[in-house]
TORFINU-704334 format. One line per field, with one value per atom (N, C-alpha, C): residue number from 1; atom name; x, y, z. Coordinates in nm, 2 decimals, decimal comma, always signed. Layout:
N
resi <- [NUM/...]
name <- [CA/...]
c1 <- [X/...]
c2 <- [Y/...]
c3 <- [Z/...]
END
This chain:
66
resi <- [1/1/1/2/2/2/3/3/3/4/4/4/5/5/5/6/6/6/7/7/7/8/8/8/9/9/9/10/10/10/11/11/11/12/12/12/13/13/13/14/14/14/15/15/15/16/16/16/17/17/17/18/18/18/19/19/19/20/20/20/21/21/21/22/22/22/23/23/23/24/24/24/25/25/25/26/26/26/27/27/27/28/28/28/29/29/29/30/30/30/31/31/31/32/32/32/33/33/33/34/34/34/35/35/35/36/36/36/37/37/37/38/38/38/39/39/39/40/40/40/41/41/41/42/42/42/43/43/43/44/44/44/45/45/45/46/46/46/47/47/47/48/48/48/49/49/49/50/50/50/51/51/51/52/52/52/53/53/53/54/54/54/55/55/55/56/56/56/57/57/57/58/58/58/59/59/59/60/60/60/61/61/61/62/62/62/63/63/63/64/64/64/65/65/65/66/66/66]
name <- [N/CA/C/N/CA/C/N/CA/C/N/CA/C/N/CA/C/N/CA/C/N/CA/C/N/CA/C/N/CA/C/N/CA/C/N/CA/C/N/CA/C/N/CA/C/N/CA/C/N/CA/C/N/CA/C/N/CA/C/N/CA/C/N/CA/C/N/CA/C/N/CA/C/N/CA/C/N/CA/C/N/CA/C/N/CA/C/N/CA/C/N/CA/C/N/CA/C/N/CA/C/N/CA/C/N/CA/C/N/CA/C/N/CA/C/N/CA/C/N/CA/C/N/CA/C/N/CA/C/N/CA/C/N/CA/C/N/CA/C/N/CA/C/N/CA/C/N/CA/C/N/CA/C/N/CA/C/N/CA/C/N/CA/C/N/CA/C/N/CA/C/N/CA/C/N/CA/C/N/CA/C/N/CA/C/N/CA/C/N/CA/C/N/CA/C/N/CA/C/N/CA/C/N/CA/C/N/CA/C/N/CA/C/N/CA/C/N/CA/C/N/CA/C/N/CA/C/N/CA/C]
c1 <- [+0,33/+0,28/+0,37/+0,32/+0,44/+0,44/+0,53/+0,57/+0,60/+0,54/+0,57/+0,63/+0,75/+0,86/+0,75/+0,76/+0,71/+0,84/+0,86/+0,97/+0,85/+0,95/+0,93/+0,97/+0,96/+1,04/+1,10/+1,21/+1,26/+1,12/+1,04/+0,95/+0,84/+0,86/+0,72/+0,65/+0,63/+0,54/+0,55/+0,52/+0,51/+0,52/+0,61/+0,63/+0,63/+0,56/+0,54/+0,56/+0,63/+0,70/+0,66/+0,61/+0,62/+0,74/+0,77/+0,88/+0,87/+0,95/+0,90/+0,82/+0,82/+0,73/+0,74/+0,87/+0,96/+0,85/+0,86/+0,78/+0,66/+0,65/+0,50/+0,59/+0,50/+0,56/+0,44/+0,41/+0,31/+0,32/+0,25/+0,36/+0,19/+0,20/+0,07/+0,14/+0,02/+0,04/+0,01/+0,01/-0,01/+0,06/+0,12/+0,15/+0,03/-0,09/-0,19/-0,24/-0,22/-0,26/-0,16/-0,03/+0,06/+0,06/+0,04/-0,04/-0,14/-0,22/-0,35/-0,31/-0,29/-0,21/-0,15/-0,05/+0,02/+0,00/-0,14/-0,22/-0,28/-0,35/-0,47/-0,38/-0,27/-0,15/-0,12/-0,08/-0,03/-0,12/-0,20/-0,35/-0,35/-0,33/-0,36/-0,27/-0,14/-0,02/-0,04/-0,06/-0,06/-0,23/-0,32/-0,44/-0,40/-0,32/-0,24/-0,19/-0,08/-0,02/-0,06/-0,15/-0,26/-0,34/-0,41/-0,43/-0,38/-0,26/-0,15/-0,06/-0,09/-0,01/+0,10/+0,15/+0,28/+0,25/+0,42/+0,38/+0,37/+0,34/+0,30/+0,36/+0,41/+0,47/+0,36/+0,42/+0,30/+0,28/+0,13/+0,09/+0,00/+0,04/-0,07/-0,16/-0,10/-0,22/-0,19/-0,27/-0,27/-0,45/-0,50/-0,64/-0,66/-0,73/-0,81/-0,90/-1,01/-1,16/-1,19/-1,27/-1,30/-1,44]
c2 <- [-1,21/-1,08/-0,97/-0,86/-0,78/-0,68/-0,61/-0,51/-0,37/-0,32/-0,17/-0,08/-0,04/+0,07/+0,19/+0,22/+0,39/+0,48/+0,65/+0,70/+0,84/+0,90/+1,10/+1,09/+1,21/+1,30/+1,45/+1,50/+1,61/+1,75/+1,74/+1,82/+1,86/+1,69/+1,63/+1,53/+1,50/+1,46/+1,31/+1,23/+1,10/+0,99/+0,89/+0,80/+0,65/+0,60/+0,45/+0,39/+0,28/+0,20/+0,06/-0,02/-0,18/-0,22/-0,26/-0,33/-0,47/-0,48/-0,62/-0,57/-0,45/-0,39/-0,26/-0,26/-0,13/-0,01/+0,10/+0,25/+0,24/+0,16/+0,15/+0,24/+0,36/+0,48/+0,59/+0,59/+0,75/+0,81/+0,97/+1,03/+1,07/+1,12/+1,15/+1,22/+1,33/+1,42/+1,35/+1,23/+1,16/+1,01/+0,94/+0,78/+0,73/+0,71/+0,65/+0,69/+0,75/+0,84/+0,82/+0,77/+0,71/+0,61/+0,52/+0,36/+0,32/+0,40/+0,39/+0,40/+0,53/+0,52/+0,43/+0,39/+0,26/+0,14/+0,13/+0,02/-0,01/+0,09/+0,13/+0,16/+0,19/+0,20/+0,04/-0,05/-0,19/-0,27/-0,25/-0,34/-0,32/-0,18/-0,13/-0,19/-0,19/-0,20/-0,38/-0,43/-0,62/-0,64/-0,57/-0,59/-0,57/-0,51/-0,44/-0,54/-0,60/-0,67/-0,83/-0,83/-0,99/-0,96/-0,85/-0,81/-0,83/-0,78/-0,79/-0,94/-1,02/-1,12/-1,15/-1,04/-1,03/-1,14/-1,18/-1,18/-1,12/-1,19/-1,12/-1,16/-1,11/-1,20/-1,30/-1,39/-1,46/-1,41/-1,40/-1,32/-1,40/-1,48/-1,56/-1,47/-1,40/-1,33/-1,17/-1,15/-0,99/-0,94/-1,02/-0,99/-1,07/-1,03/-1,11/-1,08/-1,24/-1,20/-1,28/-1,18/-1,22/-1,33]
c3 <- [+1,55/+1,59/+1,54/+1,50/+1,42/+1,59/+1,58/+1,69/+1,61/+1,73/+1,72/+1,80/+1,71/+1,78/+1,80/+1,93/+1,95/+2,04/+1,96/+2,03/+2,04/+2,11/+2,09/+2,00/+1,96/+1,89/+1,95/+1,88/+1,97/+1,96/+1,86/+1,87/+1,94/+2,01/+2,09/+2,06/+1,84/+1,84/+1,86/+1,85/+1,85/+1,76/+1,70/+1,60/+1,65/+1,57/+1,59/+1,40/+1,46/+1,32/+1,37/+1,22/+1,23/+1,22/+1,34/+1,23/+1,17/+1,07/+0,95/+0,85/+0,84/+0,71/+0,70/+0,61/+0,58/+0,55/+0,60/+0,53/+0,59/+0,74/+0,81/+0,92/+0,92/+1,00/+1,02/+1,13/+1,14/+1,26/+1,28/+1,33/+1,45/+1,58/+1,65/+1,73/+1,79/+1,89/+2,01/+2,02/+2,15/+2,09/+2,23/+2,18/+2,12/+2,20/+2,11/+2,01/+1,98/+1,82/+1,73/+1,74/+1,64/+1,66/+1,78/+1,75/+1,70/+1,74/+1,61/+1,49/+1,46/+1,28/+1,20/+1,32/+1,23/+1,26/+1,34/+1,32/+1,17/+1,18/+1,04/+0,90/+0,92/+0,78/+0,76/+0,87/+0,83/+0,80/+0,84/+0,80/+0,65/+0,58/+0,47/+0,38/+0,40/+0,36/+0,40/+0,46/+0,44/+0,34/+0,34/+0,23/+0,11/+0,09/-0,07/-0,10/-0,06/-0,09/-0,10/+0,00/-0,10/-0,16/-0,19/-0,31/-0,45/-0,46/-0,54/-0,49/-0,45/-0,49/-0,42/-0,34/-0,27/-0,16/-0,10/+0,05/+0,12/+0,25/+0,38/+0,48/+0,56/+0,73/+0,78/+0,81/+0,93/+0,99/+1,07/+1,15/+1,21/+1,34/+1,42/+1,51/+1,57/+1,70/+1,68/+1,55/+1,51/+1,60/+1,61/+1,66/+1,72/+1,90/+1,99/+1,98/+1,95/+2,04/+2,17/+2,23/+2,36/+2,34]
END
């Protein structure tokens, strides 16, 4: 499962980072709104890169269905 750092910022706004996947960073005027972002940026950023051939972290339980 990859994890996500969330802080403030001194401005207010809000940052959430993957960590295990350098430059996965976005920034929201609410926590959920920079969790969302850097939900929808790593998804992007791990499709690129099997796209291209790279690897990828394992990732067992990125998604539950009920």
């Amino acid at each position: 499962m990859l994890k996500i750092e969330v802080e403030v910022e001194e401005d207010g706004r809000w940052s959430a980072e993957v960590i295990g996947l350098p430059g996965v960073l976005a920034y929201g005027a609410t926590r959920e709104e920079a969790v969302s972002k850097v939900e929808v940026l790593a998804l992007r950023v791990l499709a690129d890169r099997v796209e291209h051939g790279e690897q990828v972290p394992e990732v067992k339980a990125f998604f539950a269905a009920a």
